[in-house]
Phi, psi and omega in degrees: 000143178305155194303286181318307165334292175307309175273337153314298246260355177258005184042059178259351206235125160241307184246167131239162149311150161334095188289353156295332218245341143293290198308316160321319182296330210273349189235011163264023180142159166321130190233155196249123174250178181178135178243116174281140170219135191263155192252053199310341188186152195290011175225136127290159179234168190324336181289352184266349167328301182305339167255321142001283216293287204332324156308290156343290187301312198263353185285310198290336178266064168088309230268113175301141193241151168213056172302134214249145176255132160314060166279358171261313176281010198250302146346291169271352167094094180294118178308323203298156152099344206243168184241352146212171181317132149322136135299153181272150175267126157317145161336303163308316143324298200296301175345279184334309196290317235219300189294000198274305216260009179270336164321314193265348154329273219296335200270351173254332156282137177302111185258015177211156204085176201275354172278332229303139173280152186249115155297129181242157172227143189260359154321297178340305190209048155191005158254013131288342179266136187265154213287358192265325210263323161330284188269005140297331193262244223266326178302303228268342184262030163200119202300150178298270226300355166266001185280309193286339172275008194280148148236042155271010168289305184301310245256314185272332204292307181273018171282174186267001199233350158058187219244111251210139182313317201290319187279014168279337192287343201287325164316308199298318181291317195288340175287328149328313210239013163245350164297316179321303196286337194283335207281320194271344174225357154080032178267094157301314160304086165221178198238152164178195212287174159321315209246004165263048194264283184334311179292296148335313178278341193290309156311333163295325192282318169334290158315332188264326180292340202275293196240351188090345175276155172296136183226168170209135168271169180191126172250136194227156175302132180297145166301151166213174164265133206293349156269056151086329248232163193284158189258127157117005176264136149243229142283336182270010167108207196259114163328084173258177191272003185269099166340357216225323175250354180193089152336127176313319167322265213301324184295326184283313165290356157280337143324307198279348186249014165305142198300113186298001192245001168229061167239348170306290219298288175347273177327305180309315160296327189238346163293173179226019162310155129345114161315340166298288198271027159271314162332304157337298190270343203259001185285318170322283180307326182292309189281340177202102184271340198273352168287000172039026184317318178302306183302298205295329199293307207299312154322319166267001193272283184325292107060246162323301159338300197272268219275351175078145184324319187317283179325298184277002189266324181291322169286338154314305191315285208313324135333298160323286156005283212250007154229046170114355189269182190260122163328322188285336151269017176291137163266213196265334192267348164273350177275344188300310178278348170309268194341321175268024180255330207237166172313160147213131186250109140316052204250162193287170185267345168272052170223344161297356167274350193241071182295327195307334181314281178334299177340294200271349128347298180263010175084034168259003167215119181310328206222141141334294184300353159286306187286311163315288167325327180272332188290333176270347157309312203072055167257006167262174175215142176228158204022070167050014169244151189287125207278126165237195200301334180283332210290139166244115201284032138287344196226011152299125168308095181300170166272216192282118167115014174057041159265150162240126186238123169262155192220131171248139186080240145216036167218008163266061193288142166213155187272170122260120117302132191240122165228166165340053191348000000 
């Protein structure tokens, strides 16, 4: 299928450049692309996911890739999208910032072979040029009044908090530096969400005015979740991709609890399946939804992507675990992530007599007399077997990393360690 086709019919496409004269472009040979992520905070999050893939997708049909980190344009704070000014980041910050996320550049794309992709930073080649040789070289070839016309230009301008010189300037930086890539690496392309379309074209004209040549844009819809609401939140905040701030566990179960009225959209969007066979799974997810086929492909695909097979595969366990599988096949590296999910009580083993004391140790019973009443329900489990009142959690087998997980219901969990009085 034509290139271009395939990311429309995946609702990847909101504005182009002349989409016939791209897609001829895009099938007559490798064409040099390129997405900027500004280093706004030391991780990225799913919402920068799409241009990560988007890259991904044009690295596998061929296409020279150039993902760029904004160590420059970061400084000043993209206007687009926002109703006010960015606080500015130190220098120092932004550094931290810009080895953070060129890290998380590097983990989706091939950076080795004869396709291999180029990390760019646009720091490189604009925090040496000085602001005079700056507006002879690139200012006098673009107009206020085409400036004035964007619109994350307009949007502030007629806002209550209205707009600062620096951030008006941010066009100026991004149309450089795709004029910079076209001129030093022949980069025709570049892509970002619906609210860089302005910032975009602004860099096409640069370029035509600059060398006489031709560039081309591409834009994909921004997300939102189909009851309105932003995409990529939760309660507990923005879904990143550093493991350290969003655990493989919690990234995956923000996948796994998408919404059945966005889990189409998803896919289509962020997978890097066949399109025959997404179709597939979601015709498949249409006859039986409470089965969540959709979700779990979407959620383990991603997953692995970001965080590598290990990692997704230890976070699925560990997800078995913690809604009903038997603990006991949990290996060492899914109890490992069982473990940074959950509560852990450490106790001696001569404290293991009094279990409702435990009980009520790890919070899973309020009272002794609580606890007693649910053991005689059989509402506990300890490893996945039902716990009664005679158990001595001394003569359980742990499980892998010597745990034992009690369990009330089927979403309450605490960890135990027993050691040697």
């Amino acid at each position: 299928m034509n290139f271009l086709a395939d990311l429309e019919r995946r609702g990847l496409v909101h504005d182009t450049t002349d989409r016939d004269t791209l897609a001829a472009r895009l099938a007559s040979g490798p064409i040099g692309v390129y997405v900027g992520f500004d280093p706004t905070a030391d991780s990225l999050h799913v919402g920068h996911l799409l241009g990560q893939i988007g890259l991904r997708r044009f690295q596998l049909a061929g296409h020279h890739v150039f993902p760029l980190a904004g160590g420059a344009t970061g400084m000043v704070g993209d206007p687009s999208g926002r109703s006010e000014e960015r606080n500015l980041l130190t220098r120092e910050e932004l550094d931290h910032n810009v080895r953070r996320i060129s890290g998380q550049l590097e983990s989706i794309l091939e950076f080795d072979g004869p396709n291999a992709a180029t990390l760019v930073n646009n720091a490189d080649w604009t925090a040496n040029a000085s602001l005079l040789e700056f507006l002879r070289d690139i200012g006098k070839h673009v107009s206020v009044s085409q400036m004035l016309g964007k619109d994350s230009v307009k949007s502030r301008l007629s806002g209550d908090s209205g707009l600062s010189f620096t951030e008006f300037s941010y066009m100026l930086l991004q149309a450089n530096d795709f004029r910079h890539l076209h001129d030093t690496h022949h980069v025709e392309l570049q892509m970002g969400g619906s609210d860089q379309w302005g910032n975009i074209t602004a860099g096409i004209d640069l370029i035509r005015r600059t060398s006489g040549a031709g560039a081309y844009g591409l834009t994909w819809p921004l997300l939102t979740k189909s009851d309105g609401s932003k995409f990529g939140k939760t309660a507990s905040g923005a879904v990143w991709l550093d493991p350290e701030r969003t655990s493989p566990y919690q990234f995956r179960q923000f996948w796994i609890n998408t919404d059945d009225a966005d889990v189409a959209d998803r896919l289509m969007r962020f997978s890097l399946r066949p399109i025959d066979e997404i179709e597939e799974v979601l015709r498949r997810h249409g006859d039986a939804p409470h089965e969540r086929e959709a979700q779990r492909m979407l959620a383990d695909e991603l997953t692995a992507l970001v965080h590598g097979e290990v990692a997704a595969m230890a976070a699925a366990t560990a997800a078995e675990v913690l809604f009903g599988g038997d603990p006991r096949d949990a290996d060492g590296a899914a109890m490992a992530v069982v473990a940074g999910e959950l509560a852990l009580t450490e106790i001696a083993s001569n404290e293991c007599d009094d279990l409702p004391a435990v009980l009520v140790t790890t919070g899973l019973a309020k009272s002794k007399g609580d606890a007693r009443r649910t053991l005689e329900q059989r509402g506990f489990r300890c490893n996945g077997e039902v716990l009664d009142g005679d158990c001595d959690l001394r003569t359980i087998a742990p499980l892998e990393g010597g745990f034992v997980l009690l369990q009330k219901g089927r979403t309450s969990h605490h960890l135990l360690r027993i050691f040697s009085a």
